[in-house]
N, C-alpha and C positions, 0 to 999 in steps of 0.2 A: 808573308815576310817571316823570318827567321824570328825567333826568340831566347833569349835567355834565359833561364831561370837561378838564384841566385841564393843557395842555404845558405846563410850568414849567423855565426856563432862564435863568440868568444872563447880562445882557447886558455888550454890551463895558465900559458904563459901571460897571456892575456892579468888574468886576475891575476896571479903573483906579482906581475909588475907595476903593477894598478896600483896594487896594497903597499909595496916597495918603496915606489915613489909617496905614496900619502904618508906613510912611515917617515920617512926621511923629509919630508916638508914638516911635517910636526915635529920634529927634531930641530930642525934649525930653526922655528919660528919661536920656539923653548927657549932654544938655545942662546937665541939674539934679542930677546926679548920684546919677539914682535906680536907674541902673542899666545895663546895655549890650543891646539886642534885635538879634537876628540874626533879620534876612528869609529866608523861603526862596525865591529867584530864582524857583522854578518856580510861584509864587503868581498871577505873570503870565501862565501859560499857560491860556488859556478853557477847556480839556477837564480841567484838574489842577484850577482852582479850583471849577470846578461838582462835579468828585465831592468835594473837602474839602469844599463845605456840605452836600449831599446827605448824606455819612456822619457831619457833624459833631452832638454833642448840642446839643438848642437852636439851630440858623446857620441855619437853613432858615425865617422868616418871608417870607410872601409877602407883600406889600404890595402897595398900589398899585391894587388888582386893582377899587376901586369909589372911585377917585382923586376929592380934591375940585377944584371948580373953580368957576369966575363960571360958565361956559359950558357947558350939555350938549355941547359939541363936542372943548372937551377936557377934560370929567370927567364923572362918573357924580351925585356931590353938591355940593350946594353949600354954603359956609360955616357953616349949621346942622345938616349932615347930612344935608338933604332932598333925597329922589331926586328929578333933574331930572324935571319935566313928571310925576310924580306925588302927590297928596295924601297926607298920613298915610301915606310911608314913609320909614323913616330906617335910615339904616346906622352902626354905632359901630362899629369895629376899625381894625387898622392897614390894613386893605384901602383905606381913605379918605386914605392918607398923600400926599401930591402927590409926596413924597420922603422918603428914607429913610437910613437908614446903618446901622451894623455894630454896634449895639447894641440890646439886648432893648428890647421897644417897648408894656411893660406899663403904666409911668408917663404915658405921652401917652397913650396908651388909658384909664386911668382918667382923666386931666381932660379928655378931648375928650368921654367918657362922661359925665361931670360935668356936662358944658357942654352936652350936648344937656338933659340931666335938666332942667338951670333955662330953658332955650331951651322945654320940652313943657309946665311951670307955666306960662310966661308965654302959651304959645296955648291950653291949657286956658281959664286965666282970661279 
């Protein structure tokens, strides 16, 4: 049987956005008085933040990994899920996310799941 193997590592944009968003939560939480967030500086370090997601519970979604797009060139499906240049295959997970961010990614996964659902009634019929 076939294998895959699978180098998984966070990219620079990865951590800048990581840090982006944590920035801008401790800003508004400042800001509205919900409360004070201290960053930890070394969050911007590539090697410090790839072992916090690796060791973290839940931080570690891969995404992306079968991205949507117009284009077989740069994605894998396209806006109904369907794999480029082949019939009857579809992909539903966050693996199809064009983009991503730092929150659990259960709720787009059940309506993108949703959406292919009513997208497979209407090619049935």
């Amino acid at each position: 049987m076939r294998r895959c193997t699978v180098n998984w590592s966070p990219s620079e944009d990865d951590v800048h956005y990581t840090y982006q968003f944590n920035l801008n939560f401790a800003k508004m939480a400042g800001a509205t008085g919900l409360g004070r967030v201290k960053i930890n500086p070394m969050m911007r370090d590539p090697d410090i933040f790839k072992k916090l997601v690796q060791e973290s519970s839940g931080g570690g979604h891969q995404m992306g990994t079968t991205r949507m797009s117009k284009s077989e060139a740069t994605g894998v499906v396209d806006s109904n899920l369907k794999v480029h240049g082949v019939n009857n295959l579809y992909c539903a997970g966050s693996s199809v996310f064009p983009t991503y961010s730092w929150v659990n990614p259960t709720m787009t996964i059940v309506a993108l799941s949703s959406r292919l659902a009513d997208h497979l009634i209407d090619v049935i019929r």
